[in-house]
C-alpha positions as CSV (number, residue, x, y, z in Angstrom):
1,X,88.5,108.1,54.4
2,X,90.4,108.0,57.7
3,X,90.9,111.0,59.5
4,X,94.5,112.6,60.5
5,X,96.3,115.8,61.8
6,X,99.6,116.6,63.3
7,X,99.1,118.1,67.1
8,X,101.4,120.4,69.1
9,X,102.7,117.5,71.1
10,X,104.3,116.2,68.5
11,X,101.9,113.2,67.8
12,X,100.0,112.1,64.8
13,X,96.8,110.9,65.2
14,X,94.8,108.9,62.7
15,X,91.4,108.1,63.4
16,X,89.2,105.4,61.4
17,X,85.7,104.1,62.2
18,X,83.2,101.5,60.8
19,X,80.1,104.3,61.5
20,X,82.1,106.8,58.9
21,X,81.4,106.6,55.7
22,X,85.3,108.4,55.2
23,X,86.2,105.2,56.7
24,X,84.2,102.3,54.3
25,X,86.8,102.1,51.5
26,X,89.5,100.9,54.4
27,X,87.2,98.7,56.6
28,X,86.1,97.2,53.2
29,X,89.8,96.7,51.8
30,X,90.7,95.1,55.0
31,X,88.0,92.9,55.2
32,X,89.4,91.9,51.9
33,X,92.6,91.0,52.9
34,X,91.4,89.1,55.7
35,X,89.0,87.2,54.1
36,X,91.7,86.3,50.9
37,X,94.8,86.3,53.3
38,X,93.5,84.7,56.8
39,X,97.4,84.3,57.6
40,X,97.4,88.3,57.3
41,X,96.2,88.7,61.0
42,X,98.7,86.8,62.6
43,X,95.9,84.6,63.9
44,X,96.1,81.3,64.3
45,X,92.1,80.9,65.3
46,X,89.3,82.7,63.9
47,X,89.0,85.8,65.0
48,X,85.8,85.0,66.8
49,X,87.4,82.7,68.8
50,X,90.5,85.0,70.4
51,X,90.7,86.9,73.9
52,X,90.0,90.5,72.9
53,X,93.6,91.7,73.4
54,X,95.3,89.2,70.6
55,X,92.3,90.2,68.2
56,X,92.9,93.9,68.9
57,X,96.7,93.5,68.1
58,X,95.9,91.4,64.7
59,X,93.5,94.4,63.4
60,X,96.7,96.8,64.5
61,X,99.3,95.3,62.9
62,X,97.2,94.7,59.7
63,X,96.2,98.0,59.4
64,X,99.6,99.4,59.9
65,X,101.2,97.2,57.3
66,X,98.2,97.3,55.1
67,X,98.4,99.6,51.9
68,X,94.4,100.2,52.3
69,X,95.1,102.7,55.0
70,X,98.6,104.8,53.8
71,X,97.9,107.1,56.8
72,X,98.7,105.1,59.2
73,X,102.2,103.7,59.4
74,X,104.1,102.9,62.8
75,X,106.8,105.3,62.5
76,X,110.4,104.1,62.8
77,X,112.8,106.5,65.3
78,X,116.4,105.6,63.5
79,X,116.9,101.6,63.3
80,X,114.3,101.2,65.9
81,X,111.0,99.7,65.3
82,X,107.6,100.4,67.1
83,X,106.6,98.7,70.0
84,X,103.1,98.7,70.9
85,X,102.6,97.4,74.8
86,X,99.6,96.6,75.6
87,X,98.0,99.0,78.5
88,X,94.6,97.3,79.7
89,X,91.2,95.9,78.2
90,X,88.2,98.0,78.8
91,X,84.2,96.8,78.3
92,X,82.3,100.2,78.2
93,X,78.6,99.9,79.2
94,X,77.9,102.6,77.6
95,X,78.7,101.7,74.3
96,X,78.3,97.8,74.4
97,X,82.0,97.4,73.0
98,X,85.5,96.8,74.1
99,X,88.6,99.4,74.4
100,X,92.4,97.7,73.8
101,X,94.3,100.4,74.3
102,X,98.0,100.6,73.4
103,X,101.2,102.4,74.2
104,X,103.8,102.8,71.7
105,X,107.6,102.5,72.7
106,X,111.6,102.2,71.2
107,X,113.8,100.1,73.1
108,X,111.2,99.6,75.3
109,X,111.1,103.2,76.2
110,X,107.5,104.2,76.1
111,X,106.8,107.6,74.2
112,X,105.4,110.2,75.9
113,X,101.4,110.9,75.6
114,X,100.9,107.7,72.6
115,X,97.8,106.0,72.5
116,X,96.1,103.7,70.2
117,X,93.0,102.5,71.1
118,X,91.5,99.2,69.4
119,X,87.6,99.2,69.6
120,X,85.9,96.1,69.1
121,X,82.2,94.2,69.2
122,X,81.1,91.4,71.6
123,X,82.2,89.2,68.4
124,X,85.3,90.6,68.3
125,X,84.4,92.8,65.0
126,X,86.6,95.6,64.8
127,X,84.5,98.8,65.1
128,X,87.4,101.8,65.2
129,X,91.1,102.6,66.1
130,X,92.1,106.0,67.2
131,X,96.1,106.7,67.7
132,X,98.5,109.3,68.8
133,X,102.0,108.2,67.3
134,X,105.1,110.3,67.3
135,X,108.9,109.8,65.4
136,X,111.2,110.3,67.9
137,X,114.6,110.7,65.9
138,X,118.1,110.9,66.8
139,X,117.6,110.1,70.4
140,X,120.1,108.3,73.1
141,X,118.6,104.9,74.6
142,X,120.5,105.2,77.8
143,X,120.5,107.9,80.4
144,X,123.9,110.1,81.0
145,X,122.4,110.7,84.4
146,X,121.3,108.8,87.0
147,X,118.0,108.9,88.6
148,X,119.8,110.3,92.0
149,X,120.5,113.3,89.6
150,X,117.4,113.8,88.1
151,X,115.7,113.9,91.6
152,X,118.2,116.2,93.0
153,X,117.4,118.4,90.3
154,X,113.4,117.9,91.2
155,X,114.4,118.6,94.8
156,X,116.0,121.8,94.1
157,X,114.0,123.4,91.5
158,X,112.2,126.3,93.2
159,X,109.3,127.4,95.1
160,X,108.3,124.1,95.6
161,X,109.7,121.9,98.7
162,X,108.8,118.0,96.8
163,X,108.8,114.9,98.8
164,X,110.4,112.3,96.3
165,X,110.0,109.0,99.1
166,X,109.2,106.4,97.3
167,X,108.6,107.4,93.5
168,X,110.6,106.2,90.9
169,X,111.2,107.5,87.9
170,X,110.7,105.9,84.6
171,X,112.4,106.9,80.9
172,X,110.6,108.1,78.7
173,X,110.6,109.9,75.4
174,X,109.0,113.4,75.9
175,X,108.2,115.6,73.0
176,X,109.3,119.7,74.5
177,X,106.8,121.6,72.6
178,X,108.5,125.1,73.6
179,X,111.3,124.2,71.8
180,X,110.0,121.4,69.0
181,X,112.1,118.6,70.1
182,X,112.1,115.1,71.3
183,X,114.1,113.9,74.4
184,X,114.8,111.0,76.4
185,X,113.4,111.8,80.0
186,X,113.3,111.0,83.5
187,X,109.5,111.2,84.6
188,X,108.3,111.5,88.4
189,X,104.9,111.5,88.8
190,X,102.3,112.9,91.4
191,X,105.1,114.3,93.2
192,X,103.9,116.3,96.8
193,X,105.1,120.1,96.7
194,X,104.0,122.7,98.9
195,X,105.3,126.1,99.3
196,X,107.7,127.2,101.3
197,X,106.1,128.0,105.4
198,X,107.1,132.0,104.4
199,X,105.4,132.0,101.6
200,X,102.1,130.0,102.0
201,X,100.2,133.1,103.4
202,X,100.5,134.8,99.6
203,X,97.5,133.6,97.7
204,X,98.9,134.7,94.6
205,X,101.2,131.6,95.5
206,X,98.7,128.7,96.1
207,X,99.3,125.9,93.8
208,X,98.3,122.5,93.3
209,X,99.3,119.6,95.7
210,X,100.6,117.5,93.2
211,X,103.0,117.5,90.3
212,X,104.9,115.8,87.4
213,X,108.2,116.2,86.9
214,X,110.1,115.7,83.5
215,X,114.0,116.0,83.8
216,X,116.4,115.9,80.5
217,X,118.0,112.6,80.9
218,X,121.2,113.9,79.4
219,X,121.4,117.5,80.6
220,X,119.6,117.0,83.8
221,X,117.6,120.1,83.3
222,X,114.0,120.2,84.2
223,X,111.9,120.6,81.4
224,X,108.4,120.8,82.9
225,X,106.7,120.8,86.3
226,X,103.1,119.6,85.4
227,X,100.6,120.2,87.9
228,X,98.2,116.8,88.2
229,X,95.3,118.7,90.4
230,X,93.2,121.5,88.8
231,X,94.3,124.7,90.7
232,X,91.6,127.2,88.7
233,X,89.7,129.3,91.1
234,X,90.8,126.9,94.1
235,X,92.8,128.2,97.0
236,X,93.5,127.5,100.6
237,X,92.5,129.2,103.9
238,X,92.5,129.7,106.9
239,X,89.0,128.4,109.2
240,X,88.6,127.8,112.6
241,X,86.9,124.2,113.4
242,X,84.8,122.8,116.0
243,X,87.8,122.6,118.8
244,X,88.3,126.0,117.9
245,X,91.8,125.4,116.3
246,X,93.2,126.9,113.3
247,X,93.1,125.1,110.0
248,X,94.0,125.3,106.2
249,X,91.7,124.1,103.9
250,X,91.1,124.2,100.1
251,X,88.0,125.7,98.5
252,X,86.3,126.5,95.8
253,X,86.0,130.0,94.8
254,X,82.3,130.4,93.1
255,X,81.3,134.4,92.4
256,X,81.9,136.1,95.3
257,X,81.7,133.2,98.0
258,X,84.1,130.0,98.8
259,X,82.7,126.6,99.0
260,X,83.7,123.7,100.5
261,X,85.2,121.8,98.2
262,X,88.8,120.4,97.7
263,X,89.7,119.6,94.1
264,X,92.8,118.3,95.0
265,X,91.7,115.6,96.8
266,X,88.1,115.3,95.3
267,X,86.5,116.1,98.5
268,X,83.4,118.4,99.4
269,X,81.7,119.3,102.5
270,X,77.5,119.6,102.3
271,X,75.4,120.7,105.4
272,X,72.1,118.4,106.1
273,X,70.2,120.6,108.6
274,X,69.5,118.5,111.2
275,X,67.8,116.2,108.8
276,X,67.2,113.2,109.2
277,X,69.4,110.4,106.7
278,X,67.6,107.5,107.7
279,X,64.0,108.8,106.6
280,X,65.2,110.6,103.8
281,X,68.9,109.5,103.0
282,X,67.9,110.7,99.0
283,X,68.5,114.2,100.5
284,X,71.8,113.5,101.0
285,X,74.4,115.1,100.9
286,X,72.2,118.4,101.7
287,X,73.7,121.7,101.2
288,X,76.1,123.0,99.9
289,X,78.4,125.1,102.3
290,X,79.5,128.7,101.5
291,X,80.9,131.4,103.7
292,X,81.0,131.7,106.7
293,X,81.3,128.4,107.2
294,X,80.2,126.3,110.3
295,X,83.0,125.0,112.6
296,X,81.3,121.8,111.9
297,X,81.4,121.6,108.2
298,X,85.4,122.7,108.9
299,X,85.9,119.7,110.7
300,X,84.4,117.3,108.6
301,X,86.0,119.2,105.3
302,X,89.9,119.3,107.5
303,X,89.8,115.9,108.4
304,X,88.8,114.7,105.2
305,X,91.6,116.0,103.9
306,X,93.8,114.5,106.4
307,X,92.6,110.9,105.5
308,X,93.0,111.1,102.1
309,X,96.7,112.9,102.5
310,X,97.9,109.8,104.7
311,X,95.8,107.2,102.1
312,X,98.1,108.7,99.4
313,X,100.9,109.0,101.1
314,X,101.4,105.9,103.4
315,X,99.4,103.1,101.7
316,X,99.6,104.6,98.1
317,X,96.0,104.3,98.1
318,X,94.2,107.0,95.5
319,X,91.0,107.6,98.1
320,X,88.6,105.3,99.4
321,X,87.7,103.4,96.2
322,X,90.9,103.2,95.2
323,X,90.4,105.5,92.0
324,X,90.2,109.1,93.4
325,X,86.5,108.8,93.4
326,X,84.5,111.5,95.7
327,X,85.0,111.5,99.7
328,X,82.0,113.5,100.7
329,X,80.4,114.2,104.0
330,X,77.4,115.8,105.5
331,X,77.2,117.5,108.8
332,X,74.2,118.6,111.1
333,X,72.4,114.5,110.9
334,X,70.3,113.1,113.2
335,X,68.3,110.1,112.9
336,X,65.0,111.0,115.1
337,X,64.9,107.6,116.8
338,X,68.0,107.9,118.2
339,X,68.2,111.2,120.0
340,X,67.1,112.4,123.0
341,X,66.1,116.1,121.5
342,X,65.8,115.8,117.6
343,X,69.7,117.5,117.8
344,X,71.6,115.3,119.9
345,X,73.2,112.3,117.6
346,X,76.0,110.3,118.7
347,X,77.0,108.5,115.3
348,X,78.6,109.0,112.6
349,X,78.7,106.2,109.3
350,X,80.2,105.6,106.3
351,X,76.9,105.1,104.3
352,X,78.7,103.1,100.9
353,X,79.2,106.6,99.4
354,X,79.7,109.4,102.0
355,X,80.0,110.2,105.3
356,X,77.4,111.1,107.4
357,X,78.1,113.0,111.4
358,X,76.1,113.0,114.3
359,X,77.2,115.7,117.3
360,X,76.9,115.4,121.2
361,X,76.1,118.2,123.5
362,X,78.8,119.4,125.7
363,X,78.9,120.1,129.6
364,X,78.0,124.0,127.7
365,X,74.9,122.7,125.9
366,X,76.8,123.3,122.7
367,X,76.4,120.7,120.1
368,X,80.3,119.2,118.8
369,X,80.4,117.4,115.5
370,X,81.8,114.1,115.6
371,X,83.8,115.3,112.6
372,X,85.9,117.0,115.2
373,X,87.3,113.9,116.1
374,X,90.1,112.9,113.2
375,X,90.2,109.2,114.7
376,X,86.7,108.9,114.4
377,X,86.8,110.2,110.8
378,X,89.7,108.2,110.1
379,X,88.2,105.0,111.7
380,X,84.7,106.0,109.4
381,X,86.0,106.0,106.3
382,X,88.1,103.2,106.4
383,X,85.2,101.2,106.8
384,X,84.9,102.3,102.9
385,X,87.9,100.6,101.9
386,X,87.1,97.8,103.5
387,X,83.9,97.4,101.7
388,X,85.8,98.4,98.7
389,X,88.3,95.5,99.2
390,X,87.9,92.5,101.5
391,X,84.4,93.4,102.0
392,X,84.5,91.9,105.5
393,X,81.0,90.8,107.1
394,X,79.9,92.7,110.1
395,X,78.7,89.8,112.3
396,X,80.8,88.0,114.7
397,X,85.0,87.4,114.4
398,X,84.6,89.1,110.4
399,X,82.7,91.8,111.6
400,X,84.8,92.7,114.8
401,X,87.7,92.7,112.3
402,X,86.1,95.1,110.5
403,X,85.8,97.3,113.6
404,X,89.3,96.7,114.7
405,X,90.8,97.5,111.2
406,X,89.2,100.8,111.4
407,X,89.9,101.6,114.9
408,X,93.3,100.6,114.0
409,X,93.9,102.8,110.9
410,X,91.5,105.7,113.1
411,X,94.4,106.1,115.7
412,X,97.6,105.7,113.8
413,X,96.1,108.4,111.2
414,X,95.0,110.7,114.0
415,X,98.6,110.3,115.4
416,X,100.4,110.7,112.1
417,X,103.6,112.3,112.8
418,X,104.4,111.4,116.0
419,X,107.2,108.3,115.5
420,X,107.3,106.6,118.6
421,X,104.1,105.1,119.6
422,X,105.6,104.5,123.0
423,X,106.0,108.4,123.4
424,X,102.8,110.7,123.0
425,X,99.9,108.6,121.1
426,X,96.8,109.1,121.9
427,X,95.2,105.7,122.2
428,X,91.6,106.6,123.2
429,X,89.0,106.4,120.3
430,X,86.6,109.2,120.2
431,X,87.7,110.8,123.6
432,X,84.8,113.4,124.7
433,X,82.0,111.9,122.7
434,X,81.3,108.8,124.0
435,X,78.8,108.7,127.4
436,X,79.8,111.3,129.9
437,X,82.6,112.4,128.1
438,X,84.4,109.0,128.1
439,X,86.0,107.4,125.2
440,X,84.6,104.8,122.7
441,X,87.4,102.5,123.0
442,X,90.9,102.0,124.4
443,X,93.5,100.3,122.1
444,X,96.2,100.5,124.3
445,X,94.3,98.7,127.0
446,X,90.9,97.5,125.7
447,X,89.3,96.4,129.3
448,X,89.1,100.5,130.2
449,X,86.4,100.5,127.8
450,X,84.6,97.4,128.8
451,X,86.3,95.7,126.2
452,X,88.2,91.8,126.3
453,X,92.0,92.0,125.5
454,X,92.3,88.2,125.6
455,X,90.6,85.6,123.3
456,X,90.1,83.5,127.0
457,X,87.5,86.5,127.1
458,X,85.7,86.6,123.7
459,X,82.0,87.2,124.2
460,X,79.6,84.7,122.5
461,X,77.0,87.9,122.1
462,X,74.3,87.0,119.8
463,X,74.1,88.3,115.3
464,X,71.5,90.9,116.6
465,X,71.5,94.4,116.5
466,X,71.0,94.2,120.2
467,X,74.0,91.8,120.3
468,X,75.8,94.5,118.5
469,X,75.7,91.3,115.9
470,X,78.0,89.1,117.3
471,X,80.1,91.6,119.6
472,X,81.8,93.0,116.7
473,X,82.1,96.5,118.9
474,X,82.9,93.9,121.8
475,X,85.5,91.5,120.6
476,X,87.2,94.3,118.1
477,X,89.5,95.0,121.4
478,X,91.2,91.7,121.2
479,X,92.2,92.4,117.6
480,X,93.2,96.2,118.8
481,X,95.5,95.1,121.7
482,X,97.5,92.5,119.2
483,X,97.6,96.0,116.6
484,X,98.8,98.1,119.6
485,X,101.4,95.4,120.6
486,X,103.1,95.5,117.0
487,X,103.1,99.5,117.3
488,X,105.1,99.9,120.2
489,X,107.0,96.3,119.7
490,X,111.0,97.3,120.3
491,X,114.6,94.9,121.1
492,X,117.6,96.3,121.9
493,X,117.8,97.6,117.7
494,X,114.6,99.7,119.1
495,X,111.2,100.1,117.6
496,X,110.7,96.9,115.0
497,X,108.2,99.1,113.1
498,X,107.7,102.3,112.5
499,X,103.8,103.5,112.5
500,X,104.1,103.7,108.6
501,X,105.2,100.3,108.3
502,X,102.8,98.7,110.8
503,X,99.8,100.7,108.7
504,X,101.6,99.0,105.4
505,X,100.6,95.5,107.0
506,X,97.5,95.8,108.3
507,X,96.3,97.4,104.7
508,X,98.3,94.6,102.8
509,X,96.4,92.4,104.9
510,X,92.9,93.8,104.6
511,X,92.8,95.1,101.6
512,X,94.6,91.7,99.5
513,X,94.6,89.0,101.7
514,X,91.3,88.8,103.6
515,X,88.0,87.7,102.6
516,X,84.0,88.6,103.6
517,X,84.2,85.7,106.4
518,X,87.8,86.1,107.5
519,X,88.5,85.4,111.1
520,X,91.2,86.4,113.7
521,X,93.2,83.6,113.1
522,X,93.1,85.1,109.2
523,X,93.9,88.5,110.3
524,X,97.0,86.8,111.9
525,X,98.1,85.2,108.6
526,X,97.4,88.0,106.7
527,X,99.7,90.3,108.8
528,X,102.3,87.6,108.6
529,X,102.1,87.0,104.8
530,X,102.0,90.8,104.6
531,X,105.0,91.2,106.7
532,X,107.1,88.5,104.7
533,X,106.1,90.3,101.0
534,X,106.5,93.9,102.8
535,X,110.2,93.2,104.0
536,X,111.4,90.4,101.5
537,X,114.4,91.6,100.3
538,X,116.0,92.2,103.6
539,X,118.4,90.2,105.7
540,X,116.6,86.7,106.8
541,X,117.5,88.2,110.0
542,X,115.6,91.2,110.3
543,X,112.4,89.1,108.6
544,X,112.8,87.0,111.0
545,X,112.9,89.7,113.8
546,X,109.7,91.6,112.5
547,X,107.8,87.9,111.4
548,X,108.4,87.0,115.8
549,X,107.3,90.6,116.4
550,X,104.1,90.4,114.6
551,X,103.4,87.0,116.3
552,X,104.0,87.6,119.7
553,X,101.9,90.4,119.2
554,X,98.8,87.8,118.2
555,X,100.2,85.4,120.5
556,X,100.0,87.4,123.3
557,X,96.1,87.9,122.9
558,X,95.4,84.4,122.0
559,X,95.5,84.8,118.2
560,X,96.6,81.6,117.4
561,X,97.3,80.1,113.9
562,X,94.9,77.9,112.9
563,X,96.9,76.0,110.9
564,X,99.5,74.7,113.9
């Protein structure tokens, strides 16, 4: 027979599946029905036949309304029926079958934490379903607060300062276990909170970057602060990196040593020894890095962080594959055929899973990471999401695109913070590690670096590596200058976009409307498309005024639309 149990969250789970023989009399019964009572699904087509979502839903709402499994009944909250809303369709490799999964809701208001999950064969056969169901009761379906109250009370709920920009919240109902109870609920999640400055240098105090907030929507009182990022034996310091500056970072406490791992962000920090990840990239990522740790592996491990902060922050992008997976890097790599001294290796690459740094020797004959560069990490692993998304070629206008988008996103992440490009950016990529200490590339003015500005100047190079395939580290600084041209666009209203917003369009535009091929004239549409969905519900005016600022800016370089 079917399993069930009432949990501390106030759910009630049921649990049935063809594998347990507890199960057989049910699967049998409503085989039964099916077979005598086709109409019983609520589907018009044999089952075979259906997407896997409407077959899910028929086996759902049969076995709820079925008297072959009295366990499992969608519970009623008052007058209000259950809702189930369909969450997403899942094929599992590992088990060869299909998850529907489910949320259950009243008025449309989802409840808190339900779940039912539909599993089914290639054939569409049902195989289990597994649910968490609660019975709200005697609950209000409108708020007596606004959403401006509930933040407020988020905002000034103590120790935590919270950055609320751009979360909204969404009712739910929320079982409080402390107090047995069911309430309607504002719900903001992954909320940023950091400690007060005076108190970040108590380690007692460290806490997790990010939180969920649930806030009574009739009393406004805060209910819970949830922490979304494990804080167990995880803290922050204090290291000092390769440019011999100060910097937090998060670790990993393991016995009586620190690693360098940040569980917040999913991020960790491996040594490779000088090794070579060309010959023998299945050593990668090397080492771990414990205490003391090299101003290197500080770098890398800092600036890491920093990407990732301003991916979830400004472009609401959950780490390079979109998903929180791992942003890894190794320090201390040199690839033997390209240095002069089997130390010396000026590169650094986003491999398709980590990153990988080269270092230069200094006037001192000290080696510097490239890590120590935040553009150049910056610039690196945004070449990740571009393979994760558009998946631009690297050979000739796609590939210098691909450049450009990540010398683009390189220098407004390194210059985070500062909000007038016009006053204080730094514009030079990679200052101090290119030859004799120059920089890589200029994107405030691209011919410094040997680079064209001007698509009267595009360089026919040929697709080899000795071509650079096509210029793509060439012709990049045509793309840069139109980038740089947006950034410190400004009228007599001032700036027409504010770094934030500029690095909104340019990952709108790489990331949804580009393709592997894509060329300038692509890149130009995309920004313009992006620009237009980015800023729709303003004044046609002000479209107007960023739409001409974004095409001067392409105009000005040569950019020209295609399509005109």
């Amino acid at each position: 027979m079917a399993t069930e149990d009432i949990r501390s969250n106030g759910l009630k789970s049921f649990t049935m599946h063809s594998t347990d023989e507890r199960s057989q009399p049910i699967f049998n019964a409503l085989a039964e029905e099916r077979d005598a009572r086709p109409a019983f699904m609520a589907v018009a087509a044999p089952i075979t036949s259906v997407d896997p979502e409407t077959a899910a839903r028929g086996y759902l709402l049969q076995a709820l309304d079925s008297q072959s499994a009295p366990s499992f009944v969608a519970p009623d909250a008052d007058d209000a029926q259950t809702q189930f809303k369909v969450i997403g369709t899942e094929t599992v490799p590992l088990t060869g079958t299909r998850m529907v999964k489910f949320r259950q809701a009243y008025h449309d208001i989802p409840v808190y934490g339900s779940l039912v999950t539909v599993e089914i064969d290639n054939d569409n056969s049902l195989v289990s379903i597994n649910s968490a169901l609660g019975e709200p009761q005697s609950l209000p379906v409108i708020a007596k607060i606004s959403a401006q109250q509930a933040a407020k009370a988020v905002t000034e709920k103590p120790p935590f300062k919270k950055d609320l920009t751009g979360i909204a919240p969404r009712l739910n109902y929320y079982y409080e276990a402390s107090r047995s109870k069911w309430r309607l609920v504002f719900i903001f999640e992954d909320v940023p909170a950091v400690l007060p400055r005076e108190e970040k240098d108590k380690p007692q105090n460290i806490a997790p970057r990010y939180f969920d907030y649930v806030v009574d929507a009739v009393t406004g009182r805060v209910i819970a602060e949830l922490p979304r990022t494990p804080s167990m034996a995880s803290e922050v310091k204090d290291a000092v990196d390769a440019r011999q500056e100060n910097r937090q970072i998060r670790v990993e406490v393991s016995g009586a040593t620190s690693i360098l791992k940040d569980t917040v962000y999913n991020i960790e920090t491996f040594d490779f020894g000088l090794n070579d990840p060309d010959i023998n990239d299945r050593a990668l990522p090397g080492n771990q890095v414990p205490e003391p740790w090299s101003a290197a592996a500080v770098s890398a491990h800092a600036n890491a962080s920093a990407v990732a902060a301003f991916l979830r922050d400004v472009v609401k992008r959950n780490n390079i594959d979109g998903r929180g997976g791992p942003m890894n890097s190794s320090v201390n790599c040199v690839v033997r055929s390209e240095s002069p001294d089997g130390k010396q290796w000026m590169n650094a690459y986003w491999n398709g899973t980590q990153m990988v740094y080269g270092q230069v020797r200094q006037a001192d004959e000290q080696l510097l990471t490239l890590a120590a560069a935040l553009d150049i990490v910056g610039h690196e692993m945004f070449h990740g999401i571009t393979d994760n998304t558009s998946r631009l070629e690297y050979s000739g206008q796609s590939g210098a695109l691909n450049e450009s988008y990540s010398d683009i996103f390189g220098t407004i992440i390194a210059n985070h913070g500062k909000p007038d490009p016009r006053d204080g950016w730094v514009w030079l990529l990679g200052e101090g590690f290119a030859h004799n200490g120059g920089a890589f590339r200029d994107v405030s003015n691209p011919p410094a670096c040997g680079q064209p500005d001007h698509m009267r100047h595009f360089r026919n190079l040929p697709n080899t590596r000795n071509g650079d395939w096509g210029g793509v580290h060439t012709n990049s600084g045509i793309h840069n200058k139109a980038a740089y041209l947006i950034l410190v666009s400004a009228d007599e209203q001032g700036l027409v976009f504010s770094p934030e917003e500029v690095a909104a369009i340019f990952y709108v535009a790489v990331t949804q409307l580009l393709s592997r091929t894509s060329q300038f004239s692509d890149s130009r549409r995309g920004a313009v498309g992006a620009t237009r969905s980015l800023f729709r519900s303003e004044p046609a005016a002000q479209i107007q005024r960023r739409i001409g600022a974004v095409e001067a800016a392409f105009e000005a370089v040569g950019i020209i639309d295609a399509g005109t």
